[in-house]
C-alpha positions as CSV (number, residue, x, y, z in Angstrom):
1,X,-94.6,68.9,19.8
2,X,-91.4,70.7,21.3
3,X,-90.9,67.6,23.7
4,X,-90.9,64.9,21.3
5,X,-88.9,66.9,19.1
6,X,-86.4,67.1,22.2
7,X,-86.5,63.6,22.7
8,X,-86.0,63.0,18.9
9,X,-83.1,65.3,20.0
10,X,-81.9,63.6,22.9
11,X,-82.3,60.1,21.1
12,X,-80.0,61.6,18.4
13,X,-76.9,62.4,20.6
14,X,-77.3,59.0,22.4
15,X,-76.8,57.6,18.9
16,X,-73.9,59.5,18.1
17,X,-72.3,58.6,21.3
18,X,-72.8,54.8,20.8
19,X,-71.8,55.3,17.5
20,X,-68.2,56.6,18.7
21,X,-68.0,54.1,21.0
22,X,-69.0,51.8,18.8
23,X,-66.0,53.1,16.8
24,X,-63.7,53.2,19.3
25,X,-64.1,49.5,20.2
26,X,-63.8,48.3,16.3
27,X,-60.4,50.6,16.2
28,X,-58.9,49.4,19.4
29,X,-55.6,47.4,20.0
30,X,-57.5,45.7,22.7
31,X,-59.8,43.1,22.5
32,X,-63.2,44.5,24.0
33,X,-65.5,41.4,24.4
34,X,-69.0,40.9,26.2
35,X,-69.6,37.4,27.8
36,X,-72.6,36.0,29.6
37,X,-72.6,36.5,33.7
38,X,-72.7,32.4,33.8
39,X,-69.8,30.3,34.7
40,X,-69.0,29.8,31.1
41,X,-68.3,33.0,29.6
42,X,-70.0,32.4,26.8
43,X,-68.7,35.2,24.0
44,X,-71.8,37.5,23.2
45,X,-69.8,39.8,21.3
46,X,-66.3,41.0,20.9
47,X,-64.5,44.2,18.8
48,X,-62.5,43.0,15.6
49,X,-58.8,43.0,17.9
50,X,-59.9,39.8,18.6
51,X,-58.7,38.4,14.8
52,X,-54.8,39.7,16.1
53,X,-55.1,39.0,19.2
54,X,-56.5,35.4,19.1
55,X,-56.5,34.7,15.5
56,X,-60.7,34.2,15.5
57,X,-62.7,36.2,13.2
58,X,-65.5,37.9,15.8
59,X,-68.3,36.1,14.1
60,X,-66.2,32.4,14.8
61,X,-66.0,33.2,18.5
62,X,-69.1,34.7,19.6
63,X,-71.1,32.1,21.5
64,X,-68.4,30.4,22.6
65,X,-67.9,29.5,25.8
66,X,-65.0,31.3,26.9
67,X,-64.0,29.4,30.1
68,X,-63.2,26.8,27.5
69,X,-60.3,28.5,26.2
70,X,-58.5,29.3,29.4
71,X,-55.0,27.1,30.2
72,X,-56.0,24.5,33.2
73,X,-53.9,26.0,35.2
74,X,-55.3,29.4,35.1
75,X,-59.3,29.0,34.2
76,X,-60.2,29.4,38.3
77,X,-58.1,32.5,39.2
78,X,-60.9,34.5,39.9
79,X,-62.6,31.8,42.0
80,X,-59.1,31.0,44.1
81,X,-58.1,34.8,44.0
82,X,-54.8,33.8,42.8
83,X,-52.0,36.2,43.1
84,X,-52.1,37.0,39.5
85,X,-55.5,38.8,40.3
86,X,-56.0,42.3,41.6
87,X,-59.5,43.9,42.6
88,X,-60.0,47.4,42.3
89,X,-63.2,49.6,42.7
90,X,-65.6,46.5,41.4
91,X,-63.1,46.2,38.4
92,X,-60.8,42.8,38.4
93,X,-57.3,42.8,36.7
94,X,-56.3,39.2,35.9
95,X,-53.1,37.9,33.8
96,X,-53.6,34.1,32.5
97,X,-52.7,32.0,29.6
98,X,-55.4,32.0,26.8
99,X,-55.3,29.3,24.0
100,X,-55.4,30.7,20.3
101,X,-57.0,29.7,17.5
102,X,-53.7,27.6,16.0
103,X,-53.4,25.6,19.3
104,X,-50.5,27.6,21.2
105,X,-51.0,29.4,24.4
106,X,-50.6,33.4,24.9
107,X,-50.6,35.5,27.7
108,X,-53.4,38.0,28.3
109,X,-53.9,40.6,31.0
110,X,-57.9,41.3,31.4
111,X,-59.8,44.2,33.4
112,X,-63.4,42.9,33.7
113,X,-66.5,44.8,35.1
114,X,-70.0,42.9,35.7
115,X,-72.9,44.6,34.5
116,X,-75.9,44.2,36.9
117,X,-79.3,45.0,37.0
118,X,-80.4,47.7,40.0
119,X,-81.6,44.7,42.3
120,X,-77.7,43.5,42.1
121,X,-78.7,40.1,39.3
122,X,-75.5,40.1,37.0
123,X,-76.4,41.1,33.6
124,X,-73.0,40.5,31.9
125,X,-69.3,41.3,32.1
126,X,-67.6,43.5,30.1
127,X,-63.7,42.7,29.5
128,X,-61.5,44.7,28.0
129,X,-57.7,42.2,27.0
130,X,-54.5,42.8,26.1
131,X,-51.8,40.4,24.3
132,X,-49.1,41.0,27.4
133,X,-46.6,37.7,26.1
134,X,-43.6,39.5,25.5
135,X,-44.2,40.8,29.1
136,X,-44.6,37.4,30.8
137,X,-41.8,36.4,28.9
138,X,-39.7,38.9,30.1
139,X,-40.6,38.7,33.5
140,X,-40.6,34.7,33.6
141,X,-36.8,35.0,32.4
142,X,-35.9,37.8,34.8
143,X,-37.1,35.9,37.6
144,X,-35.0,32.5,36.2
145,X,-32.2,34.5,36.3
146,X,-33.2,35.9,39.8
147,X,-33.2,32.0,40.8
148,X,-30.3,31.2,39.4
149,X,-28.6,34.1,40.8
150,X,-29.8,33.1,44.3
151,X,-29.1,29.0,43.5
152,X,-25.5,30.3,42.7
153,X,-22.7,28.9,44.7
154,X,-20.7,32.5,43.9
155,X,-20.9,35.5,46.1
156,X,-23.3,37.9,43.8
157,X,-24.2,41.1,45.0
158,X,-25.0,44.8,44.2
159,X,-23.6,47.9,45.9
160,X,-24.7,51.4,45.3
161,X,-22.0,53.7,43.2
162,X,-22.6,56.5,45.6
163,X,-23.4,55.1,49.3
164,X,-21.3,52.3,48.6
165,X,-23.7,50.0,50.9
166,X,-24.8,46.6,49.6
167,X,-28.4,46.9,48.1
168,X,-28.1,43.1,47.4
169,X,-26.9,39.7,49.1
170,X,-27.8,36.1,47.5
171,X,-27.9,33.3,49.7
172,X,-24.0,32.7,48.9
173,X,-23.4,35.8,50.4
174,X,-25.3,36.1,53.1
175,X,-23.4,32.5,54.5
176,X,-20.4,33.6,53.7
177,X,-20.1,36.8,55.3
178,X,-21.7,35.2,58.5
179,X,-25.0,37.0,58.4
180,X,-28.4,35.5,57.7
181,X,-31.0,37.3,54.9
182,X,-34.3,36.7,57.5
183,X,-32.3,39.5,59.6
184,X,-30.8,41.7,56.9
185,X,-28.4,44.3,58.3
186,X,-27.1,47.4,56.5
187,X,-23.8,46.3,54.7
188,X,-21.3,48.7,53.2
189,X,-18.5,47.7,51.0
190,X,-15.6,49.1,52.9
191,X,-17.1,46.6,55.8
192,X,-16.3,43.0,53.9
193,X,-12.5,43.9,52.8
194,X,-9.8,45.2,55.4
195,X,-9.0,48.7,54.9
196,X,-5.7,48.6,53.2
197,X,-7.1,46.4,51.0
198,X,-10.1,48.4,50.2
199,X,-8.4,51.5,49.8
200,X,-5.9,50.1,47.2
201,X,-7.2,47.2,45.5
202,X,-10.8,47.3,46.1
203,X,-11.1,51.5,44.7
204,X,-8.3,50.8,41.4
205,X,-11.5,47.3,40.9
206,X,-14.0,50.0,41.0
207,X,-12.2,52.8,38.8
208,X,-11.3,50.1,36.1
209,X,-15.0,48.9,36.1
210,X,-16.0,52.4,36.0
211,X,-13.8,52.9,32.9
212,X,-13.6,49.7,31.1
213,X,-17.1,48.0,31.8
214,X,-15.8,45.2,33.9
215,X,-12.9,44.3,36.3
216,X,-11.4,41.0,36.6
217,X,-9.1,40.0,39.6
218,X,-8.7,38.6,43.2
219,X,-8.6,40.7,46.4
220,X,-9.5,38.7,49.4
221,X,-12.8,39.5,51.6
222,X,-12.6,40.1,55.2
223,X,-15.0,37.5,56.9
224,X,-15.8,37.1,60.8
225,X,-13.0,35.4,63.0
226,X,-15.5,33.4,64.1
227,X,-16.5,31.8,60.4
228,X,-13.6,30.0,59.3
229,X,-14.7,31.0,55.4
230,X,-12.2,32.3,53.2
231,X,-13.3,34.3,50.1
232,X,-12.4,36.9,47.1
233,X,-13.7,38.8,45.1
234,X,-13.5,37.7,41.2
235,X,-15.4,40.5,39.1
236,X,-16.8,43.9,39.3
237,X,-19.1,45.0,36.5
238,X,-20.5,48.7,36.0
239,X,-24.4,49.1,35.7
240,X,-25.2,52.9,33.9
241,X,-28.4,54.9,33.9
242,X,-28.7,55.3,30.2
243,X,-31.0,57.7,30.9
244,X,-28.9,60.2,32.8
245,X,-25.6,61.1,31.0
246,X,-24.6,57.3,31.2
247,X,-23.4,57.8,34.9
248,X,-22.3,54.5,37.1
249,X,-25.5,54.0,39.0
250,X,-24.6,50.4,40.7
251,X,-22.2,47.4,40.5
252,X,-22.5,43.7,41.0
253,X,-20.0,42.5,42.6
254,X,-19.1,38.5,42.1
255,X,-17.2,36.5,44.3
256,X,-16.4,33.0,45.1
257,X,-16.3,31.1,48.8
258,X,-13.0,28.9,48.0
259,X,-12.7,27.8,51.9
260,X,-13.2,23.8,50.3
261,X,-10.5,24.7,46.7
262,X,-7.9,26.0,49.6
263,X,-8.1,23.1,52.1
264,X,-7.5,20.9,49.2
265,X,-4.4,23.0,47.8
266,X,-3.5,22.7,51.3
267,X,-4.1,18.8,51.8
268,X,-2.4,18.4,47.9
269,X,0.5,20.7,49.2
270,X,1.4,18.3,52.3
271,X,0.5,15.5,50.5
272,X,3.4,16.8,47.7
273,X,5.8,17.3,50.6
274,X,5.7,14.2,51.9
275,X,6.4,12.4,48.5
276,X,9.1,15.1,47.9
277,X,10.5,13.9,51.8
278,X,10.6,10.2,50.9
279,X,11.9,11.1,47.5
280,X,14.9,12.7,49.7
281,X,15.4,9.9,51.4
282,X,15.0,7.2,48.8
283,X,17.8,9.3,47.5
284,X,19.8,9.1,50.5
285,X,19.5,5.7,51.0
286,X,21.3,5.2,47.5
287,X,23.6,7.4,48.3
288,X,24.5,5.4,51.8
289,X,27.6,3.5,50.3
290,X,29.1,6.8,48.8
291,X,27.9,8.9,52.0
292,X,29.2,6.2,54.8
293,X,32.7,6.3,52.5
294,X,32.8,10.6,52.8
295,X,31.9,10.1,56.0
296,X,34.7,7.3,56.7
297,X,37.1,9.5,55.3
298,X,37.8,12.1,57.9
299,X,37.0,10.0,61.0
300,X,39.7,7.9,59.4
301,X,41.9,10.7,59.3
302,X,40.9,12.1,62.9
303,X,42.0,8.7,64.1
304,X,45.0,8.7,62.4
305,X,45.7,11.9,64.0
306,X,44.8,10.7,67.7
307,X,47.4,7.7,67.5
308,X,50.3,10.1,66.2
309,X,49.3,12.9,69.0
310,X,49.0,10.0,71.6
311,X,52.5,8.9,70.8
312,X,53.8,12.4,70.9
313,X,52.5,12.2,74.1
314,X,54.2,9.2,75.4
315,X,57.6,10.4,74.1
316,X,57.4,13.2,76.7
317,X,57.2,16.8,76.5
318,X,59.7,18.4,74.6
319,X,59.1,21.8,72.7
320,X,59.1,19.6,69.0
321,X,56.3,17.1,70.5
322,X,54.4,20.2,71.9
323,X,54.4,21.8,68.6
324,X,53.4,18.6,66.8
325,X,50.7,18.1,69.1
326,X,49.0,21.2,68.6
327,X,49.5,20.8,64.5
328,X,47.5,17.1,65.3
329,X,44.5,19.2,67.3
330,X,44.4,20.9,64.5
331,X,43.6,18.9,61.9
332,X,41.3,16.8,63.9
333,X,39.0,19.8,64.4
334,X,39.3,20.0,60.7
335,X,38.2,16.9,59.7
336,X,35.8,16.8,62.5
337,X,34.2,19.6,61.3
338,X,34.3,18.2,57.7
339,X,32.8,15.3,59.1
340,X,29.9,17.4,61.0
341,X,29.3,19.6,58.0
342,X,28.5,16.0,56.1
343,X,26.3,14.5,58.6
344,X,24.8,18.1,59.4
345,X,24.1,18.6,55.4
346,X,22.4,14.8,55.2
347,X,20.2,16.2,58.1
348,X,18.7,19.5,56.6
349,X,18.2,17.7,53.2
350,X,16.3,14.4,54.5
351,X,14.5,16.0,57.5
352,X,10.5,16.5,57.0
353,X,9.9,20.7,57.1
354,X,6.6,22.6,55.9
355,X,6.9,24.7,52.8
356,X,9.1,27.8,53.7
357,X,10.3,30.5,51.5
358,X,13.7,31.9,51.8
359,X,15.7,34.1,49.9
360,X,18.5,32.3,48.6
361,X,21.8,31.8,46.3
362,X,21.2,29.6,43.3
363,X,24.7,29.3,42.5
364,X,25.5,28.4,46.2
365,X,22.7,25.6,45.8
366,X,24.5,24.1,42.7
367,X,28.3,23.9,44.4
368,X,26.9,22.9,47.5
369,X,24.8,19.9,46.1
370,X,27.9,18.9,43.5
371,X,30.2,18.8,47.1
372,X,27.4,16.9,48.4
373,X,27.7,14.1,45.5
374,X,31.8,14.5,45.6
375,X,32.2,10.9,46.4
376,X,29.5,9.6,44.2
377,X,30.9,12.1,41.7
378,X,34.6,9.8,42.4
379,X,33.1,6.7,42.6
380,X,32.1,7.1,38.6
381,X,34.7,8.9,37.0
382,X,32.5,12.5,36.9
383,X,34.0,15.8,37.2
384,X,31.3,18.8,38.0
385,X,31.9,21.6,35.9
386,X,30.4,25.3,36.5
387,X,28.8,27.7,34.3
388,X,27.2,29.7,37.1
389,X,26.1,33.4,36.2
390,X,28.4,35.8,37.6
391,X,25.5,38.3,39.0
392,X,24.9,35.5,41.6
393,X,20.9,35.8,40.9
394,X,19.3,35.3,44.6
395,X,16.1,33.0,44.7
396,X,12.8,33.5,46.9
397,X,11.3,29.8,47.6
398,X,11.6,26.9,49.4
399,X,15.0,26.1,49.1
400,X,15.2,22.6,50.4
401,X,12.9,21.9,47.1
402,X,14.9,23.0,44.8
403,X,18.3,21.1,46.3
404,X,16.3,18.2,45.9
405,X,15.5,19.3,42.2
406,X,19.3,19.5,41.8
407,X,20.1,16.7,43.8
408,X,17.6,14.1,41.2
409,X,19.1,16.3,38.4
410,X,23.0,15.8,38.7
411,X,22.4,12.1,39.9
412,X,20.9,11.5,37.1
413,X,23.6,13.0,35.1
414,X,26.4,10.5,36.8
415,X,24.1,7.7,36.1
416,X,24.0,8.2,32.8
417,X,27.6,7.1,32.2
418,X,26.4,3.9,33.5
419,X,26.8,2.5,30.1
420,X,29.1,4.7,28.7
421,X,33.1,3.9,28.0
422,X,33.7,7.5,27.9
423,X,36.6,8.5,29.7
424,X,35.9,12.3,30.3
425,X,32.5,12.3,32.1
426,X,31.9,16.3,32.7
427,X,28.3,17.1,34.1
428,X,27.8,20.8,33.5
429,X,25.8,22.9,36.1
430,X,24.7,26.5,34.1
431,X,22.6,29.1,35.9
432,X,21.7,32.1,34.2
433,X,19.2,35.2,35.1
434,X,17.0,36.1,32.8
435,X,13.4,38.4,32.0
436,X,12.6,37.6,35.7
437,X,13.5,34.0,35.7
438,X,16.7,31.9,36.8
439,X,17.4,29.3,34.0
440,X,19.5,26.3,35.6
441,X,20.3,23.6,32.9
442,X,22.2,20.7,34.1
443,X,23.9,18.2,31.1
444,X,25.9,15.2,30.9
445,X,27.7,13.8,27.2
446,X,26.5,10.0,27.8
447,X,24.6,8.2,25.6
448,X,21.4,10.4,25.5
449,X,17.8,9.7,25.4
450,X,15.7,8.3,23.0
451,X,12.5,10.4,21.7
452,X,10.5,7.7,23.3
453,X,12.0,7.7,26.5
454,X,11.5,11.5,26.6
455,X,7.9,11.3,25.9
456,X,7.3,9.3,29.2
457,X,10.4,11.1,31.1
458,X,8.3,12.8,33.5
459,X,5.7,10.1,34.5
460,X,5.5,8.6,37.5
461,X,7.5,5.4,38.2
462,X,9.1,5.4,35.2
463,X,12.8,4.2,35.5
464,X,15.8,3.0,34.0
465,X,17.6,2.1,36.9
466,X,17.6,-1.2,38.8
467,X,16.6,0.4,41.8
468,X,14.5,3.2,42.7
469,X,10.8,3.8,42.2
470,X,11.0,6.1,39.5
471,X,9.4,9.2,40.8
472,X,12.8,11.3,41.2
473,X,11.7,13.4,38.0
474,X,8.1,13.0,38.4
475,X,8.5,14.8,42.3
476,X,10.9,17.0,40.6
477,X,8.9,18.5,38.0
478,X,5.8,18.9,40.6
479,X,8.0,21.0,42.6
480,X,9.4,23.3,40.1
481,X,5.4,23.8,38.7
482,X,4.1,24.3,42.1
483,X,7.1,26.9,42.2
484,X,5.5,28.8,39.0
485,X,7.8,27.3,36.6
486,X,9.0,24.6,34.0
487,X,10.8,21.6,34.0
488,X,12.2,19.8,30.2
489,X,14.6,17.9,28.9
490,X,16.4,17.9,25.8
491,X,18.7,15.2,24.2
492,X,19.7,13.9,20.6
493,X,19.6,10.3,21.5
494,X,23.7,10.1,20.9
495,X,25.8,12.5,22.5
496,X,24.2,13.4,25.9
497,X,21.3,14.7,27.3
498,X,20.8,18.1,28.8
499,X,17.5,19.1,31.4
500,X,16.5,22.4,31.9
501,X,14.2,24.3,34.3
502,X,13.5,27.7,35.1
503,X,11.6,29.6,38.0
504,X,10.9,33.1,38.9
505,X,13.0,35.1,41.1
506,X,10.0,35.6,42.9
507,X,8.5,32.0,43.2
508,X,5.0,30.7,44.0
């Protein structure tokens, strides 16, 4: 009697237990589910999570077959031991796409156990699933952007707010900084800028970021000798550990290789000084009659000077002749000098020189380009008159480049009387210093320009003359843009026309 009422007993608390199990499983998130120990997975039962989870009430999915619902791609993970399966003390862990009841695919993580009996013949399995989408998701777009992060042509990398050493390298910069990511070597930023550089521009990048949240600029990075890259850094963004008082744990660090964007400034720079050099001598050579006349002028008068000496000469030496005679020397090596000064000006402007800033007087540019076009000036009636600020503002660029601006800018002044019947043809040359810039305007009181004529003033081989190929103001404007400024003309369309341009003390 006592043992049967133990085993009543016994019975009793094996109910209960079930019971709470039983329980457990109906109020669980997860979706508990038995399935045959066949290849199908046919559903033998399964708690009500199943409803949320795949939109089935239990009763509509037990006995179906489960291998049914899994995506193609993923219904033989087990069998291929895909990556996305883990084994673990008889247990399996496996994350697949599952098809729900309204068509759609979600993502499901599953922990399965086979039941078997004590000979080892599989029972069933027990599976136990969670809805992990919003997981998958994440991950599957983390590891996008991880792709196109290491796709990116753009130096990207990460670098330790404390250590300061490189944590992370892309492709981009592993090529550019000459080292290759199947050997990784320990980088730290001081390493990849020189140390002025680093110690000024690369720490007030860091500070900023640290401050502001991001840093936006250009300081160049120090590659190998050997790599003939050249590279900068564009941006600096600060990461913080939200968790810990918000501190800077880590920056990325962005740059760009521009080896390819620099070779072709380079090639577009020569490129711009050779059309700029046979602009100068286009110029010259329409210039030839005015220049061979200038020129004429003193060799005529040094020859003058040798017959008169020579006859001095042939008189005999007498204290007058001797005195004459050295007055005659005199103003041969005067004019000879005027001459050289001409020929040696012609030289410097037409000759074919690289890019090379200078500091220079803008106000000695403008008088010594007018004396350059003193006979063309004659030859048309023009006088040159000066407006030239009295602070004498020096100039740092090329200064060959802007002559030649000059140069196109007064000759087109004295052309513009062409047409005119004016009898006073001033061309006015102002420079003025201002805000960081020196303004030079150059003006003429012909007959002016037309609004149409200024809207196409600057394009190439546009031209009013009969000679010329029309790219005097086109070159012009290219060289005072490439020298961080602008070039503009103004005019009425009556009473003269006046262009303007302006460049920074401190040019490109």
């Amino acid at each position: 009697m006592w043992d049967a009422t133990e085993n009543q007993d016994q019975l009793s608390v094996c109910q209960e237990e079930a019971d709470r199990y039983r329980l457990m499983a109906e109020q669980s998130t997860d979706m508990i589910s038995r399935h045959t120990a066949t290849l199908d997975w046919t559903y033998i039962d399964v708690n009500p999570a199943v409803e949320k989870i795949l939109g089935y009430h239990p009763e509509e999915i037990i006995g179906t077959r489960g291998y049914d619902l899994f995506h193609p791609d993923d219904a033989d993970n087990l069998k291929k031991r895909a990556d996305s399966v883990k084994y673990r003390e008889g247990m399996y862990t496996n994350t697949y796409r599952y098809r729900h009841k309204k068509g759609h695919y979600i993502w499901l993580e599953t922990t399965s156990r086979t039941i078997r009996e004590e000979d080892g013949t599989p029972l069933e399995v027990i599976c136990v699933s969670r809805d992990v989408t919003e997981r998958e998701m994440a991950q599957q777009a983390i590891r996008r952007l991880a792709r196109v992060v290491e796709a990116s042509s753009d130096m990207i990398m990460f670098c330790n707010h404390n250590t300061m050493r490189l944590t992370y390298m892309n492709e981009s910069a592993y090529h550019t900084l000459g080292t290759e990511k199947e050997k990784p070597i320990a980088l730290y930023l001081p390493q990849i800028f020189s140390e002025d550089n680093f110690n000024t521009l690369v720490q007030d990048a860091l500070s900023h970021a640290a401050a502001h949240g991001t840093w936006y600029g250009s300081i160049p990075v120090q590659v190998p000798e050997n790599h003939e890259r050249i590279a900068e850094i564009r941006e600096v963004i600060a990461h913080r550990n939200r968790t810990e008082n918000m501190q800077v744990e880590y920056y990325s660090i962005i740059g760009r290789d521009i080896t390819l964007k620099r070779r072709a400034e380079e090639q577009a720079k020569r490129q711009q000084l050779e059309m700029a050099h046979m602009s100068r001598l286009l110029s010259v050579g329409e210039m030839a009659t005015g220049l061979a006349h200038e020129i004429n002028q003193p060799l005529g008068a040094i020859l003058n000077y040798c017959r008169g000496t020579l006859r001095r000469l042939e008189e005999g030496h007498t204290q007058e002749n001797f005195e004459q005679i050295t007055h005659s020397m005199q103003l041969i090596t005067r004019q000879a000098k005027r001459a050289a000064e001409i020929v040696k000006r012609m030289r410097s402007f037409v000759k074919r020189t690289e890019y090379q800033r200078i500091e220079f007087s803008v106000n000695e540019s403008c008088t010594d380009i007018a004396g350059f076009l003193h006979q063309e000036a004659m030859d048309h009636d023009i006088t040159f008159e000066f407006d030239l600020d009295p602070s004498d503002p020096k100039l740092l660029a090329d200064k060959i480049q802007i002559e030649q601006v000059l140069l196109n800018l007064m000759r087109n002044a004295i052309e513009a009387y062409n047409e005119s019947e004016h009898t006073e043809r001033p061309v006015r040359i102002c420079s003025k210093f201002k805000s960081g810039y020196i303004y030079i305007t150059v003006s003429d009181e012909a007959s002016g320009i037309t609004v149409e004529e200024l809207g196409t003033l600057f394009e190439p081989f546009t031209t009013s003359k009969s000679s010329g190929l029309g790219m005097g103001l086109a070159i012009s404007q290219t060289i005072i843009e490439t020298h961080g400024g602008q070039l503009w003309a103004e005019s009425d369309g009556k009473t003269g026309t006046q262009f303007h341009f302006k460049v920074p003390v401190r040019a490109n």
